[in-house]
Structure formats: structure tokens, C-alpha cells
N, CA, C, O and CB atoms as a CASP TS submission, in Angstrom:
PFRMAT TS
TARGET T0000
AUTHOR 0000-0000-0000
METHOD Language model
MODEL 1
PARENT N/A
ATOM      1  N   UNK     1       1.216 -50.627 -32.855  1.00  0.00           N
ATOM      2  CA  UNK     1       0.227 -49.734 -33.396  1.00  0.00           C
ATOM      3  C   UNK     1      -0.834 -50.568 -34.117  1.00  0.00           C
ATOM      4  O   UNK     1      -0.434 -51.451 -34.876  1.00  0.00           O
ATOM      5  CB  UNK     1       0.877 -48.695 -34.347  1.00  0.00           C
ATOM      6  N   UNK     2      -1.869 -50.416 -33.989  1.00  0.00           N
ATOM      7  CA  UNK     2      -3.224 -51.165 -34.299  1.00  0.00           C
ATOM      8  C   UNK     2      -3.507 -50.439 -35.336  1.00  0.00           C
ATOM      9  O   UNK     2      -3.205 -49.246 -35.350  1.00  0.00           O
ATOM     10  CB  UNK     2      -4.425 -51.216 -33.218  1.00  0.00           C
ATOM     11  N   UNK     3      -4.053 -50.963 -36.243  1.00  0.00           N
ATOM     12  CA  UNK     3      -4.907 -50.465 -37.984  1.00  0.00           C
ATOM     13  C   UNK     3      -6.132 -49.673 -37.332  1.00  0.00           C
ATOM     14  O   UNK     3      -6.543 -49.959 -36.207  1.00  0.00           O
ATOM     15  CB  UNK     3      -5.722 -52.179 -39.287  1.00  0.00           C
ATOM     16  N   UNK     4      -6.631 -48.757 -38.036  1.00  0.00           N
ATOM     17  CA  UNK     4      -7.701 -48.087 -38.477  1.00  0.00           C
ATOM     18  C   UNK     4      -9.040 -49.431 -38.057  1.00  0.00           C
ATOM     19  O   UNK     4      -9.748 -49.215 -37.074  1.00  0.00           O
ATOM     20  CB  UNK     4      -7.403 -47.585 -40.316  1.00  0.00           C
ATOM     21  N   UNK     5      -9.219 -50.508 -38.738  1.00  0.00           N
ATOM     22  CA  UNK     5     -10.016 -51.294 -38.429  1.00  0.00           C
ATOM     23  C   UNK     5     -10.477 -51.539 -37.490  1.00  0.00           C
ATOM     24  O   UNK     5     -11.582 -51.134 -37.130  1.00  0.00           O
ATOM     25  CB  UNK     5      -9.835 -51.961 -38.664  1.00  0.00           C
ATOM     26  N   UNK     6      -9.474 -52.526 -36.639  1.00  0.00           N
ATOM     27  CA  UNK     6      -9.246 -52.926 -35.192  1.00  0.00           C
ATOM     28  C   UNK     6      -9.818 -51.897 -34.814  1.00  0.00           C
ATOM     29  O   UNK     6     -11.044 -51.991 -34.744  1.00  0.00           O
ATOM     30  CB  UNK     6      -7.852 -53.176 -34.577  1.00  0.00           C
ATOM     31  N   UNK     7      -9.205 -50.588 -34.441  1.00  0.00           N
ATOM     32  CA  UNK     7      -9.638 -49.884 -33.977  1.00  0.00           C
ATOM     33  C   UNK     7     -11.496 -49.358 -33.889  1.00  0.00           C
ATOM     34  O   UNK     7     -12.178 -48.980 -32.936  1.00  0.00           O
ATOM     35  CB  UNK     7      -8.773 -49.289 -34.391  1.00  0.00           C
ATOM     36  N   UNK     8     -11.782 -49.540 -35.187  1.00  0.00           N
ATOM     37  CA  UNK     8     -13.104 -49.652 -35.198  1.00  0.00           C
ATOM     38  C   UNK     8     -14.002 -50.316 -34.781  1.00  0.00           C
ATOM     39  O   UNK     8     -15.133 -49.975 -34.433  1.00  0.00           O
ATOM     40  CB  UNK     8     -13.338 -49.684 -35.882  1.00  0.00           C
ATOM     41  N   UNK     9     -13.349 -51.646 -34.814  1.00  0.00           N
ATOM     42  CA  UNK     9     -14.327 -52.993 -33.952  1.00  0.00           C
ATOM     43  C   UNK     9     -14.122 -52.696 -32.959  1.00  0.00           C
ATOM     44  O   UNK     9     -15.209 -52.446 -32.438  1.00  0.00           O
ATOM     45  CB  UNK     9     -14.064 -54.589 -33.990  1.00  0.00           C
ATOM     46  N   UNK    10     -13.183 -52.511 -32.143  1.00  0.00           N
ATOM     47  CA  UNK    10     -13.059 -52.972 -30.734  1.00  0.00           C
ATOM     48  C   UNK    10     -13.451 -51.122 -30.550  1.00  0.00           C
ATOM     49  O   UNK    10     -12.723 -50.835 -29.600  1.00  0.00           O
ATOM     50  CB  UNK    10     -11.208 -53.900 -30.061  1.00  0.00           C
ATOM     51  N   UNK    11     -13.935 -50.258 -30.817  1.00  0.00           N
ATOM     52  CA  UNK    11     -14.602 -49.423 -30.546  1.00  0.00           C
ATOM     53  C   UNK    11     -14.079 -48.069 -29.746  1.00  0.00           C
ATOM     54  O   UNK    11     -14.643 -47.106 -29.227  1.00  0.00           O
ATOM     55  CB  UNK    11     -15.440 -50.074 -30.042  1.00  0.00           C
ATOM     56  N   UNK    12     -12.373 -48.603 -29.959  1.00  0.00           N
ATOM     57  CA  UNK    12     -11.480 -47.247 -29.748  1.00  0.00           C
ATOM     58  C   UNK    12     -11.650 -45.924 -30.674  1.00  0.00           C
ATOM     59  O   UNK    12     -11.463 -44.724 -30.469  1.00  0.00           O
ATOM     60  CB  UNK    12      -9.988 -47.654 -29.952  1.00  0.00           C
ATOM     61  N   UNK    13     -11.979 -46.494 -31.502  1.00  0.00           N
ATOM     62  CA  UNK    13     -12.224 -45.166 -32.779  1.00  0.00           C
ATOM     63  C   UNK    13     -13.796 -45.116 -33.327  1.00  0.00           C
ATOM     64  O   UNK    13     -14.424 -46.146 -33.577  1.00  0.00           O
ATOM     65  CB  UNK    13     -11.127 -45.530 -34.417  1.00  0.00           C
ATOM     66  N   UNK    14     -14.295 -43.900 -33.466  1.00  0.00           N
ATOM     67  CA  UNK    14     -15.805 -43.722 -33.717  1.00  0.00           C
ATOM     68  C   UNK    14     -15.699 -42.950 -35.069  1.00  0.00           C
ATOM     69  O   UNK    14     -14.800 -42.122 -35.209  1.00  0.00           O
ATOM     70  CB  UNK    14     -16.694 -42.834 -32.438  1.00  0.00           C
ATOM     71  N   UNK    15     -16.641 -43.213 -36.120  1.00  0.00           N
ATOM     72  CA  UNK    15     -17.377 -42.444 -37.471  1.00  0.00           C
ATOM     73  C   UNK    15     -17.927 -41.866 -37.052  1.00  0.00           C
ATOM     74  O   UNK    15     -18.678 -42.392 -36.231  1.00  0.00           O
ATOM     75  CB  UNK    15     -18.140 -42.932 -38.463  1.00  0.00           C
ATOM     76  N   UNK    16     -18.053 -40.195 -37.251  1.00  0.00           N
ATOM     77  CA  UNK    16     -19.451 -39.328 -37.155  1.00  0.00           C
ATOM     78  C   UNK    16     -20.036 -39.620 -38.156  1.00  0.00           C
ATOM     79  O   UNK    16     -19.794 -40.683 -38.728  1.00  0.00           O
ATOM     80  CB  UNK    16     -19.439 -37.830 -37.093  1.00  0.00           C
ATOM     81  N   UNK    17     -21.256 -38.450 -38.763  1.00  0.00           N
ATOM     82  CA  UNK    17     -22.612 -38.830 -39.987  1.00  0.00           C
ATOM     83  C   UNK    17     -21.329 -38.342 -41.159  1.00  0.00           C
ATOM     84  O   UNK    17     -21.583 -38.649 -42.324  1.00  0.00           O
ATOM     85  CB  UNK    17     -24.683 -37.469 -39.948  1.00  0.00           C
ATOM     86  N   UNK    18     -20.225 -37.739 -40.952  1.00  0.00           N
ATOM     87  CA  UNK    18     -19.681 -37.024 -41.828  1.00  0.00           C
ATOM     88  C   UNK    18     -18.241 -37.916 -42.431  1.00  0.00           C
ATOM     89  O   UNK    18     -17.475 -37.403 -43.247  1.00  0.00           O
ATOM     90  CB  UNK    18     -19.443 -35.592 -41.116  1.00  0.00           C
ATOM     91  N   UNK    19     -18.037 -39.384 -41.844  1.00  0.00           N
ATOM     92  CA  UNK    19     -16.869 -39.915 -42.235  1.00  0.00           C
ATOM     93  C   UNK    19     -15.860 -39.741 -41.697  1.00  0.00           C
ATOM     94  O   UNK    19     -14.943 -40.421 -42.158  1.00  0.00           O
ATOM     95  CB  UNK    19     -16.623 -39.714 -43.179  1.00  0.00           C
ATOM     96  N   UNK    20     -15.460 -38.717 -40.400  1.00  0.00           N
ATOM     97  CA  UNK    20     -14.672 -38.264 -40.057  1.00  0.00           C
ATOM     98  C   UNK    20     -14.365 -39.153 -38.763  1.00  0.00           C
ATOM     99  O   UNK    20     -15.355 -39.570 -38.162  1.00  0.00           O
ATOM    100  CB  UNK    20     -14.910 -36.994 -40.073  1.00  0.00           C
ATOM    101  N   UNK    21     -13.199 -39.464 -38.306  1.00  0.00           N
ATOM    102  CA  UNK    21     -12.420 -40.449 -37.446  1.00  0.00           C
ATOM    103  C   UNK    21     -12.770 -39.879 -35.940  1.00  0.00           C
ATOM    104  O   UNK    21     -13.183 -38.719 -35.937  1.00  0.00           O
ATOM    105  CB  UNK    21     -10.639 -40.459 -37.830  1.00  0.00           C
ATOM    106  N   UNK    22     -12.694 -40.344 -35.021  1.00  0.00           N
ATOM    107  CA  UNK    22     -12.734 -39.462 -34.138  1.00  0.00           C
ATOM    108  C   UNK    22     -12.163 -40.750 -32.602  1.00  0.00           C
ATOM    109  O   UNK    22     -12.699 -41.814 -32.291  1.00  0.00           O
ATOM    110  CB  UNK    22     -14.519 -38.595 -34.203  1.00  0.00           C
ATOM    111  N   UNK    23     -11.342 -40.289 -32.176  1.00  0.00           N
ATOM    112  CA  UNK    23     -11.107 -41.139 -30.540  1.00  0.00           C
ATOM    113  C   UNK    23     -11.949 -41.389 -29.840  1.00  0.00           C
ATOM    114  O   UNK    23     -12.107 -40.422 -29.096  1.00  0.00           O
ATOM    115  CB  UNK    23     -10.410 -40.587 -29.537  1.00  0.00           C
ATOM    116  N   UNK    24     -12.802 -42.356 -29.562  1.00  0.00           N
ATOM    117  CA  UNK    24     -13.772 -42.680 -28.054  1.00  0.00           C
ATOM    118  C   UNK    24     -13.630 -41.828 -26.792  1.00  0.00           C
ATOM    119  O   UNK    24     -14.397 -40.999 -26.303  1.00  0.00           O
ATOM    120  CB  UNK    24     -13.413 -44.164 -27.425  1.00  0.00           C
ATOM    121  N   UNK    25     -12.244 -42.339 -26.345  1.00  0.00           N
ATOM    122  CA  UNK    25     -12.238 -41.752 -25.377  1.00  0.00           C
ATOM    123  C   UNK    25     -11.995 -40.527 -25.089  1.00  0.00           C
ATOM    124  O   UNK    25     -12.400 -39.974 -24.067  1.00  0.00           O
ATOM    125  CB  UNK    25     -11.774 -42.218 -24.904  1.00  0.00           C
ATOM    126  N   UNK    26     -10.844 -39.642 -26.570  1.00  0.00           N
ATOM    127  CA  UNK    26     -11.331 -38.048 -25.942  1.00  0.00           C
ATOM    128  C   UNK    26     -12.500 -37.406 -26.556  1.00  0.00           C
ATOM    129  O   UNK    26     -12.932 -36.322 -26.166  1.00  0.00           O
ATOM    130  CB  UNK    26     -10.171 -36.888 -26.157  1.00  0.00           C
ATOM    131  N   UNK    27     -12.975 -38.039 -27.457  1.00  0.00           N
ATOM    132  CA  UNK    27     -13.754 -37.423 -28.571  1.00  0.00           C
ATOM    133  C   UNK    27     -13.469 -36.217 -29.232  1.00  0.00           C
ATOM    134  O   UNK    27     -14.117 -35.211 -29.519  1.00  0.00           O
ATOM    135  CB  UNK    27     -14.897 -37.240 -28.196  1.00  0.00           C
ATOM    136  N   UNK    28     -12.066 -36.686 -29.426  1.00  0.00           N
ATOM    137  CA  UNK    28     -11.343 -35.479 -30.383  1.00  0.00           C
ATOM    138  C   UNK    28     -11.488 -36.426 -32.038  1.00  0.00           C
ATOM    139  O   UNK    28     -11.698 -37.631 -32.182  1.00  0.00           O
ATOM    140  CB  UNK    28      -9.161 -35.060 -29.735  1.00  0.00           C
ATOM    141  N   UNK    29     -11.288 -35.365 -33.103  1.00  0.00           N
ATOM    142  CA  UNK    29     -11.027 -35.709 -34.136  1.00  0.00           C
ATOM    143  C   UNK    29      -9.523 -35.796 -34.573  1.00  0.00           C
ATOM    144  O   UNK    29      -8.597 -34.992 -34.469  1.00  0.00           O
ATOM    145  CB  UNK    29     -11.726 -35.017 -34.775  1.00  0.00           C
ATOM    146  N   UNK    30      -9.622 -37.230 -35.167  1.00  0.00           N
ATOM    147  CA  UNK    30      -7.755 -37.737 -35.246  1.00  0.00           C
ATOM    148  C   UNK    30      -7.321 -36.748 -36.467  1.00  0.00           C
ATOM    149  O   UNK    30      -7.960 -36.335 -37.435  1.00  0.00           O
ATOM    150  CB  UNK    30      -7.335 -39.868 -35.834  1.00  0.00           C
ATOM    151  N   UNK    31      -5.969 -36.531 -36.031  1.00  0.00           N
ATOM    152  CA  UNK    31      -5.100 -35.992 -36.844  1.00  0.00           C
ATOM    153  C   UNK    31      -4.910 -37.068 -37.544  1.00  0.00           C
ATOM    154  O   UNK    31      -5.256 -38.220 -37.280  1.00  0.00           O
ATOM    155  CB  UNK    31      -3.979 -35.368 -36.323  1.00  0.00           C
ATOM    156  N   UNK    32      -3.885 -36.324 -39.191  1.00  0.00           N
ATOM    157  CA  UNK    32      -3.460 -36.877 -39.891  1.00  0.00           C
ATOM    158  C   UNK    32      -2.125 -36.533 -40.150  1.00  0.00           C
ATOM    159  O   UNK    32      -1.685 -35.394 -40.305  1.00  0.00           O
ATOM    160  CB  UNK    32      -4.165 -36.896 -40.664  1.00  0.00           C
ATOM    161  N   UNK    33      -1.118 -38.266 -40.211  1.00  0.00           N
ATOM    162  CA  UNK    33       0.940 -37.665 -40.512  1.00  0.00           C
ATOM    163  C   UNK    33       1.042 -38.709 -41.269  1.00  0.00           C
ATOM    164  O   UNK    33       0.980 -39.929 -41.109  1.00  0.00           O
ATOM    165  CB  UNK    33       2.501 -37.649 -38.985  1.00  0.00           C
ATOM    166  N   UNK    34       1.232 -37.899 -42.232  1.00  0.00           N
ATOM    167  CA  UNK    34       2.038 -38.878 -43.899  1.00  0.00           C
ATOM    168  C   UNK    34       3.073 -38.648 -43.371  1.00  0.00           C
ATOM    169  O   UNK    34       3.350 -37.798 -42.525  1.00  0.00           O
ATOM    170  CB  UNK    34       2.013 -38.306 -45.829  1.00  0.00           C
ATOM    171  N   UNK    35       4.199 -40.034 -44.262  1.00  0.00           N
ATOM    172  CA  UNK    35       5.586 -40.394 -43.932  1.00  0.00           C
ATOM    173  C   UNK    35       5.758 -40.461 -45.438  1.00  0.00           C
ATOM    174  O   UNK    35       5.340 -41.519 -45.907  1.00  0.00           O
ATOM    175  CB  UNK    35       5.952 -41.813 -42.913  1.00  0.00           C
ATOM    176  N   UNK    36       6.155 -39.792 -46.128  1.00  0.00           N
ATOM    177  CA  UNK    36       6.496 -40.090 -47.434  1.00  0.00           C
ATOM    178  C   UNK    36       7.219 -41.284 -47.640  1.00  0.00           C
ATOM    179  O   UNK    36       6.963 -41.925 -48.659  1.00  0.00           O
ATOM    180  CB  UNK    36       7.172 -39.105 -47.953  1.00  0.00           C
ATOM    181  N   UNK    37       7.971 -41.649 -46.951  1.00  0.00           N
ATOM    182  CA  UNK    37       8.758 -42.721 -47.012  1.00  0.00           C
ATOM    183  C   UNK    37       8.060 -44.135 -46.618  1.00  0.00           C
ATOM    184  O   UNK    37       8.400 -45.130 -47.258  1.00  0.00           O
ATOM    185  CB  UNK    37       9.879 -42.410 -46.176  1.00  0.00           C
ATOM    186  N   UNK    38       7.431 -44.213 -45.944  1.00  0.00           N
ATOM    187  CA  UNK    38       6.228 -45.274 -45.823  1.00  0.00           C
ATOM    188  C   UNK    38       4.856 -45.421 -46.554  1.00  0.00           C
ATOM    189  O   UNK    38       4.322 -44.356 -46.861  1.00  0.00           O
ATOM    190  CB  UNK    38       5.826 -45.188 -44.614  1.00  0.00           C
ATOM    191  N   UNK    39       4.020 -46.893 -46.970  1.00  0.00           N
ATOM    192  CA  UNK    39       3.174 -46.735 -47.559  1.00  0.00           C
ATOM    193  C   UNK    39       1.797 -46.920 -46.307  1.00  0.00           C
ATOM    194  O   UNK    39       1.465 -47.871 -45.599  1.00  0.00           O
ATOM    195  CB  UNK    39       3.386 -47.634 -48.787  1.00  0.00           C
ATOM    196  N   UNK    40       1.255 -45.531 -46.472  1.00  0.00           N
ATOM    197  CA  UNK    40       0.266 -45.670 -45.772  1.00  0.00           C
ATOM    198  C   UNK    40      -0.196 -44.323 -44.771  1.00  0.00           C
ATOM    199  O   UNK    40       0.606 -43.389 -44.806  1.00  0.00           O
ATOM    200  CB  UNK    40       0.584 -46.865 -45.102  1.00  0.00           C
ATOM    201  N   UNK    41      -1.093 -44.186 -44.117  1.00  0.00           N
ATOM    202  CA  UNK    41      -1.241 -42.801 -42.888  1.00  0.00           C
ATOM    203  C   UNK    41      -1.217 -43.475 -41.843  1.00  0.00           C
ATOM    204  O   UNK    41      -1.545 -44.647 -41.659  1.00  0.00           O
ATOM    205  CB  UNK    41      -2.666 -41.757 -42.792  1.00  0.00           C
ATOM    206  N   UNK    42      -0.722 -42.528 -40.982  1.00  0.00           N
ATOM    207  CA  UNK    42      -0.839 -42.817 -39.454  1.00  0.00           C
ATOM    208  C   UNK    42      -2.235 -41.403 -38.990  1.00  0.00           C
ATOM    209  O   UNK    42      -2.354 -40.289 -39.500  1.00  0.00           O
ATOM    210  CB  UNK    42       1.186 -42.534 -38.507  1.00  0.00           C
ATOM    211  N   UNK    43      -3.172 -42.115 -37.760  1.00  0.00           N
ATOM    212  CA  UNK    43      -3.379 -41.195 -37.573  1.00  0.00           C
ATOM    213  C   UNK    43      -3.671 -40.953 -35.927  1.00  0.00           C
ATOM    214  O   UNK    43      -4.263 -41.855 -35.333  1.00  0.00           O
ATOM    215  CB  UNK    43      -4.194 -40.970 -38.483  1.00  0.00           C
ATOM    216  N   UNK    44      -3.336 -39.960 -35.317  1.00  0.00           N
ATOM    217  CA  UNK    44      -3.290 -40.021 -34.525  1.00  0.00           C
ATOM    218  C   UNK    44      -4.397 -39.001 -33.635  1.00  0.00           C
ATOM    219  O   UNK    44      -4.936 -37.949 -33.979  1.00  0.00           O
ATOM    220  CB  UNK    44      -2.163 -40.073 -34.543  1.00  0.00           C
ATOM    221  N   UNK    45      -4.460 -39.546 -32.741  1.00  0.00           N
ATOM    222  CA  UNK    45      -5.595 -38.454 -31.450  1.00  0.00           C
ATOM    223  C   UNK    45      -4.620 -37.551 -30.947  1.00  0.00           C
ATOM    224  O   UNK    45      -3.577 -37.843 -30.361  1.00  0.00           O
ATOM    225  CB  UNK    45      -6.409 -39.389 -29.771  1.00  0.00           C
ATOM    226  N   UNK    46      -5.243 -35.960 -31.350  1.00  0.00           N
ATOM    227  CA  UNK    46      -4.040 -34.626 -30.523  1.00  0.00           C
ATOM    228  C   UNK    46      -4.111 -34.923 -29.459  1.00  0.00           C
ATOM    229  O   UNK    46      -3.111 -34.646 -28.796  1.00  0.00           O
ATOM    230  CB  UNK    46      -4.288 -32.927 -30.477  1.00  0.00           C
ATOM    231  N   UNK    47      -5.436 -35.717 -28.610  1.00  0.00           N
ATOM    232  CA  UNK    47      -5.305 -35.604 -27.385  1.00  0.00           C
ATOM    233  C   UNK    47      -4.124 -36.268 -26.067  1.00  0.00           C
ATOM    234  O   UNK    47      -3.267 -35.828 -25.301  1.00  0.00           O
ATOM    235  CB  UNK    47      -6.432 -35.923 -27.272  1.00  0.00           C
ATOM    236  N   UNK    48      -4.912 -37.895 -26.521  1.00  0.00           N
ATOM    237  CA  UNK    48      -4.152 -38.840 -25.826  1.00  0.00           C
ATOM    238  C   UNK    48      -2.953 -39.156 -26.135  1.00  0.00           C
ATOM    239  O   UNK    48      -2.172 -39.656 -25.326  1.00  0.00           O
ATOM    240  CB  UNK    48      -4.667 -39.830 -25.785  1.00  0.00           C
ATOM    241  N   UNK    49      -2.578 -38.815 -27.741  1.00  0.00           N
ATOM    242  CA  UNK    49      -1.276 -39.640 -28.940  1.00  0.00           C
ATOM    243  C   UNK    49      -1.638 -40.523 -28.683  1.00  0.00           C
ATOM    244  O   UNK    49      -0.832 -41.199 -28.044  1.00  0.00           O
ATOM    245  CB  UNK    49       0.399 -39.690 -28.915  1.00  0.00           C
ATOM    246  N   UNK    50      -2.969 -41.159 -28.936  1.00  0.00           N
ATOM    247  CA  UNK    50      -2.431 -42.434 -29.659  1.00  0.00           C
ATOM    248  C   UNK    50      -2.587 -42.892 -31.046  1.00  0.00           C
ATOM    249  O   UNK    50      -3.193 -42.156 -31.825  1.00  0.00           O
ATOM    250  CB  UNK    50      -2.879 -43.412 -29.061  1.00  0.00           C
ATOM    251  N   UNK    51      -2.135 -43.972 -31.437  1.00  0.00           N
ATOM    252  CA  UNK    51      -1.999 -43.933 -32.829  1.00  0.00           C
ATOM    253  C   UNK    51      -2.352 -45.109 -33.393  1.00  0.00           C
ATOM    254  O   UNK    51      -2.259 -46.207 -32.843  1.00  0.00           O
ATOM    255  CB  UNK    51      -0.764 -43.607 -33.229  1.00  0.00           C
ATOM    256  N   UNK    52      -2.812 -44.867 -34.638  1.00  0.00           N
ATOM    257  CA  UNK    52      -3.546 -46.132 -35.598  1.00  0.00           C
ATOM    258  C   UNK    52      -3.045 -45.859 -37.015  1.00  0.00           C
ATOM    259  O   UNK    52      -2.957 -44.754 -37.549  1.00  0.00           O
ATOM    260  CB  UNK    52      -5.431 -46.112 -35.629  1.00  0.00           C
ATOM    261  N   UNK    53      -2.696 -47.176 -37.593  1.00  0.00           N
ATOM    262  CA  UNK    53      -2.558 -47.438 -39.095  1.00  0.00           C
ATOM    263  C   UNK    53      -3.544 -47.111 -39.865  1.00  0.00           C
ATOM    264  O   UNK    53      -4.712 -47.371 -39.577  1.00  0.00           O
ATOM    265  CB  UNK    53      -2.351 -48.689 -39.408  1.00  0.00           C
ATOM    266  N   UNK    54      -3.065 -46.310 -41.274  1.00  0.00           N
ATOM    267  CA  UNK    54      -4.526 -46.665 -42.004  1.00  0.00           C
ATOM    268  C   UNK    54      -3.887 -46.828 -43.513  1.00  0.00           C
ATOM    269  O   UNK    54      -3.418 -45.995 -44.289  1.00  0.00           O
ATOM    270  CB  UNK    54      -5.945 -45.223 -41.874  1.00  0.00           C
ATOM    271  N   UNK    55      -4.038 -48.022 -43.586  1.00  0.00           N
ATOM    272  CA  UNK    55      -3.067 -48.712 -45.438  1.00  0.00           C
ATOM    273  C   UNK    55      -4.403 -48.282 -46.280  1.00  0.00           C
ATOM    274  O   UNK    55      -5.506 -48.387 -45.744  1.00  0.00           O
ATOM    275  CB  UNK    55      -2.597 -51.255 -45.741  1.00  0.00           C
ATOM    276  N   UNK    56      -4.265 -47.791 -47.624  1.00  0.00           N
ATOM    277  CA  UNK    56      -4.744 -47.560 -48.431  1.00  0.00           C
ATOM    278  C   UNK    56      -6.012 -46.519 -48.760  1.00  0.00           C
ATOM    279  O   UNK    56      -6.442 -46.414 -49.909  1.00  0.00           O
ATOM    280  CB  UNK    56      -4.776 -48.496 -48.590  1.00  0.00           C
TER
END
């Protein structure tokens, strides 16, 4: 699973004007799954599942 970042450079994941995450390729907006037990979000595309780290 690749970070939030990565994902940003290499241009799998897009910012709208509004801050909001969104998948390239479906151009869905990523969900969000807290793990209480882990530090950090995962977030994932409803579309494809796929999934990215996001620490802090």
C-alpha cells in the first residue's frame, strides 16, 4: 500500500479546488477507514479498492 504522497506525485490520486482526494482513474472521491488500532487513515477508492496510507 503506497502513502497518500506517492500517490500524489506519481499522479494516481488528484486534489480538487476543495482539498478533497479523489482517484485518477475512476474519478471517484476516496473513502475514508480508521483502524482504531493503527496510527493513521487508510483511504480508499469505492470504485477500484484501491488503497493509500495517510499518517498524520
Amino acid at each position: 500500500m503506497k502513502s497518500v504522497r506517492k500517490g500524489l506525485r506519481s499522479g494516481e490520486i488528484e486534489k480538487d479546488v476543495y482539498e478533497r482526494l479523489a482517484c485518477s482513474e475512476c474519478e471517484e472521491e476516496l473513502a475514508t477507514e480508521n483502524d482504531p488500532d493503527e496510527v493513521g487513515t487508510v483511504r480508499v477508492c469505492p470504485e477500484c479498492g484501491e488503497q493509500w496510507k495517510q499518517v498524520g
